[in-house]
C-alpha positions as CSV (number, residue, x, y, z in Angstrom):
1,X,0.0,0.0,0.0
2,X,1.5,3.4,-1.0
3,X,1.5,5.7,1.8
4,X,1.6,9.6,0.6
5,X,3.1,10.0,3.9
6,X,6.4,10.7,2.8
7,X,5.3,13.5,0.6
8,X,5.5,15.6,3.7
9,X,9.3,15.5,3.7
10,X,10.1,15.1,0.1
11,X,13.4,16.3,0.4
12,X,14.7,14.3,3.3
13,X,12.8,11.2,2.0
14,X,14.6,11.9,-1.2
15,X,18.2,12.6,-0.4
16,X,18.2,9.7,2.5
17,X,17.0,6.8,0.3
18,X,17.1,6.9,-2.9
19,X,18.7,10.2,-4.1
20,X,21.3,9.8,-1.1
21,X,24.4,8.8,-3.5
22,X,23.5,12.8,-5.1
23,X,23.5,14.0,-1.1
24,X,26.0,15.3,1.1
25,X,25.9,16.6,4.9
26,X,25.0,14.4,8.2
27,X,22.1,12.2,9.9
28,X,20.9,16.1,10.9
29,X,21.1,17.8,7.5
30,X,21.5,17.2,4.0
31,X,21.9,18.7,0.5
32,X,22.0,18.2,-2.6
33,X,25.4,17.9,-4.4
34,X,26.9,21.1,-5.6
35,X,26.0,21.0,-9.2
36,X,23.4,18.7,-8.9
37,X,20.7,21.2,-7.3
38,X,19.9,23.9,-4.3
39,X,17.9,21.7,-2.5
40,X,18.2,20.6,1.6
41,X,16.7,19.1,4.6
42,X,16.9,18.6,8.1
43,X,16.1,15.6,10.2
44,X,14.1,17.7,12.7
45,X,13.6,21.6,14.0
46,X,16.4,21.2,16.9
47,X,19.0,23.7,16.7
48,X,21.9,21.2,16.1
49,X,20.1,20.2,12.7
50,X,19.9,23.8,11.8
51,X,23.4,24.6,12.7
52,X,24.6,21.9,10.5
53,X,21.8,23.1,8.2
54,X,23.8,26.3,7.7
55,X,27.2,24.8,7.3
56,X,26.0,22.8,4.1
57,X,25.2,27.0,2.5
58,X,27.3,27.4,-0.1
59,X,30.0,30.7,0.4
60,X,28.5,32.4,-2.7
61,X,25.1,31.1,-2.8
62,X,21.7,29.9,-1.5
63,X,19.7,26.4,-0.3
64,X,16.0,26.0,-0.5
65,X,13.7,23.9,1.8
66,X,9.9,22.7,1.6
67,X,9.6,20.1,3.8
68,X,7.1,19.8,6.9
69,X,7.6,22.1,9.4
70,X,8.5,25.5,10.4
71,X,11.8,26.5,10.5
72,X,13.7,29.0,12.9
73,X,16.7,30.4,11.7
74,X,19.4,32.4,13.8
75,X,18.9,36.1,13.8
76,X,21.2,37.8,11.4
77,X,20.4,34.7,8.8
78,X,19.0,35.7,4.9
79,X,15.9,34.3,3.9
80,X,12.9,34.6,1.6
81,X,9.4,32.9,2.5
82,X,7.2,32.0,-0.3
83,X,3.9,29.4,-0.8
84,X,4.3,26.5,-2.3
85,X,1.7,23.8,-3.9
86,X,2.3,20.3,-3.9
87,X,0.3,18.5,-6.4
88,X,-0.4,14.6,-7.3
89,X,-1.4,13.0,-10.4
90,X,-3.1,9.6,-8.6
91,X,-6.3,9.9,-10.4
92,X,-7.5,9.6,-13.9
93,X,-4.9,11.3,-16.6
94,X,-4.7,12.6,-19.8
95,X,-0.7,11.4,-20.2
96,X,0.8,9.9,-22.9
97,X,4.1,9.4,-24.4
98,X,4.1,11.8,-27.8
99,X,6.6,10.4,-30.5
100,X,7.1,14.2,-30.6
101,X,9.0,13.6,-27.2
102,X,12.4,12.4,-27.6
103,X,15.0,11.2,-25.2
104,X,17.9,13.3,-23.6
105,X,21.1,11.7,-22.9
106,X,24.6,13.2,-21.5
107,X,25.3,14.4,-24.9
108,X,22.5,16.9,-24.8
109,X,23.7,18.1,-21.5
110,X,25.7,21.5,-22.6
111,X,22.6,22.3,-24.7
112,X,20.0,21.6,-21.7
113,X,22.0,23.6,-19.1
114,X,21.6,26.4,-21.9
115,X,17.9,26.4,-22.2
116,X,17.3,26.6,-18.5
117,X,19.8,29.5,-17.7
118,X,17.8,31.0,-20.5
119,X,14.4,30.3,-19.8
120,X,14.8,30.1,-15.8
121,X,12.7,27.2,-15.0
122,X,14.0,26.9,-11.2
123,X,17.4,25.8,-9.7
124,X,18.9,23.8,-12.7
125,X,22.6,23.2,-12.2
126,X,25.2,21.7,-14.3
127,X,24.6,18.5,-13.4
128,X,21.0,18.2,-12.9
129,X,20.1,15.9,-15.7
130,X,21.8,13.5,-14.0
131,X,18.8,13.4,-11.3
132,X,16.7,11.0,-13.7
133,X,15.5,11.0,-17.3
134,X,14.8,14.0,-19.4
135,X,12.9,14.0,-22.8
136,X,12.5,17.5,-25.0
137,X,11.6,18.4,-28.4
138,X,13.8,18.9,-31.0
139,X,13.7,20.9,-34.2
140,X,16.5,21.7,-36.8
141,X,19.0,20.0,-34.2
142,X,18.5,22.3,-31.6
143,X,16.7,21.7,-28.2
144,X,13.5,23.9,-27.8
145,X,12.1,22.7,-24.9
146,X,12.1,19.8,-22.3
147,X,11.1,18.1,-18.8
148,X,12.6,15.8,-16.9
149,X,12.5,14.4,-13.0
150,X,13.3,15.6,-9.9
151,X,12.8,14.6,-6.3
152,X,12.2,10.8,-6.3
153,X,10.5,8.9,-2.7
154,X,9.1,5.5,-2.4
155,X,6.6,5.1,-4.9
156,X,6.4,8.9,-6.2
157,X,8.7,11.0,-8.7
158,X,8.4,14.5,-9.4
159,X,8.0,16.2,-12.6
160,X,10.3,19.1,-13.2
161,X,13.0,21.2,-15.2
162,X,9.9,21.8,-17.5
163,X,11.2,25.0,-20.1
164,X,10.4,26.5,-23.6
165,X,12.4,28.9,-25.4
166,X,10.6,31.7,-25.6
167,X,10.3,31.5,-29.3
168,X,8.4,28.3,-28.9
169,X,5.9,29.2,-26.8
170,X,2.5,28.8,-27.0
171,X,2.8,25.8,-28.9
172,X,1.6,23.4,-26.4
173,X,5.1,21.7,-25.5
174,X,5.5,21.6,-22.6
175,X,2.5,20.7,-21.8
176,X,3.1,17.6,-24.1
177,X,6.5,17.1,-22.4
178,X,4.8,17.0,-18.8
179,X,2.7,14.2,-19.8
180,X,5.3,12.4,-21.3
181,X,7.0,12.7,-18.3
182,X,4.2,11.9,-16.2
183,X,3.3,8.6,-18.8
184,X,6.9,7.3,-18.2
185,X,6.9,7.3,-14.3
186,X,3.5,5.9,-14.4
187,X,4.4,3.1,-16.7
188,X,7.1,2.2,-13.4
189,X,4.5,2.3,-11.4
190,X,4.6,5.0,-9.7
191,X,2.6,8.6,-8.9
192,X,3.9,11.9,-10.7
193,X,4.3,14.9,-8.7
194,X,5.3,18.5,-9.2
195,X,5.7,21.4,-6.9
196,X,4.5,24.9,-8.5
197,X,4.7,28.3,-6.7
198,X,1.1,29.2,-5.3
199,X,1.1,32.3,-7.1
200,X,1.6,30.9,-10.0
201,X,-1.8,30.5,-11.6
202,X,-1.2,29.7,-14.9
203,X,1.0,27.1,-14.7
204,X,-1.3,25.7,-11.7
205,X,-4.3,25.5,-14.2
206,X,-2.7,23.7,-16.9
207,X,-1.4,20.4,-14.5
208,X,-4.7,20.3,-13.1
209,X,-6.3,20.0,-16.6
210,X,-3.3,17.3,-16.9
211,X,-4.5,15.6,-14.1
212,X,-2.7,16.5,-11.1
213,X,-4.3,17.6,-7.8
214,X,-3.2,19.7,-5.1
215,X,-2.3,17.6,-2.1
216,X,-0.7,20.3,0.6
217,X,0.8,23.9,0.6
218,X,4.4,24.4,1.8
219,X,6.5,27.4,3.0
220,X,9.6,27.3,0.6
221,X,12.8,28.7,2.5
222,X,15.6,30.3,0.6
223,X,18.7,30.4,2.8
224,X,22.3,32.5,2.5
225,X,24.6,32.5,4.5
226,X,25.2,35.9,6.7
């Protein structure tokens, strides 16, 4: 029986089981590689996971955290609040695997890290292809849009790293890529989720007509060192 439980840590969940070889830190805190992505979590709200919380920031640079909880940071510590939907596809979907939906390997990685310090679809490193599979559209060679996944707990993988260029827009691809996504992780059995900024209506109206649900909200942290 799949419990959604651990959705309400889906960054410790993820980087202590089966993202943990693309983790660093302790049994109190953990991030994601440097390269690999922005995101962290802490065992609990004690001060000693904190503390060690804070020695995983970057020098030149910022973490982000959604999981349950409220966090209290030492005075004197940067940070940005904002709302966050979590949403589930584990109902009835439109998905489906479009032909028009190819593939990305390691030798479309220069090329992907391009479109999303273009089109700014969230933290997307150098290395965070390697987080699980990616498929985009391609025309006259060059990559035009794509989505791939993110966070991945027991029985759950989350859609992300969805981007258009901008002179592609409007065209319907991503939302064709988000359901190939979706299709693939549901052929492995397992649920499709995303995370979207609450403010974000647009893009929240288009996965619910996709089929996802919202499940829970979340306070997003984004942390800097003093």
């Amino acid at each position: 029986m799949r419990s959604f439980d651990v959705l309400d840590r889906p960054i410790w969940n993820s980087l202590t089981t089966r993202q943990s070889d693309v983790s660093l830190g302790s049994p109190r805190a953990r991030r994601m590689r440097p390269g690999y992505g922005l995101l962290a979590a802490i065992a609990d709200s004690s001060n000693e996971s904190v503390s060690e919380l804070l020695a995983l920031i970057p020098e030149q640079g910022t973490l982000s955290l959604f999981d349950d909880g409220d966090l209290t940071l030492p005075a004197g510590i940067p940070a940005r609040k904002l709302a966050l939907n979590q949403m589930v596809a584990d109902g009835p979907t439109g998905f489906e695997l479009s032909p028009a939906a190819v593939p990305l390997d390691e030798s479309d990685a220069e090329e992907m890290f391009a479109l999303a310090t273009l089109t700014q679809p969230g933290p997307y490193l150098r290395n965070t292809n390697r987080l699980g599979r990616f498929w985009g559209v391609k025309e006259d060679g060059k990559l035009v849009a794509m989505a791939g996944e993110g966070l991945k707990v027991d029985g759950f993988v989350e859609v992300s790293g969805v981007c258009t260029h901008p002179n592609y827009r409007g065209r319907g691809l991503a939302r064709m890529l988000i359901g190939a996504v979706a299709a693939r992780i549901l052929a492995d059995g397992e649920v499709p989720i995303l995370h979207a900024l609450a403010d974000n209506a647009s893009a929240i109206a288009l996965y619910e007509k996709l089929g996802f649900r919202f499940r829970r909200s979340f306070l997003l942290y984004r942390i800097e060192r003093a």
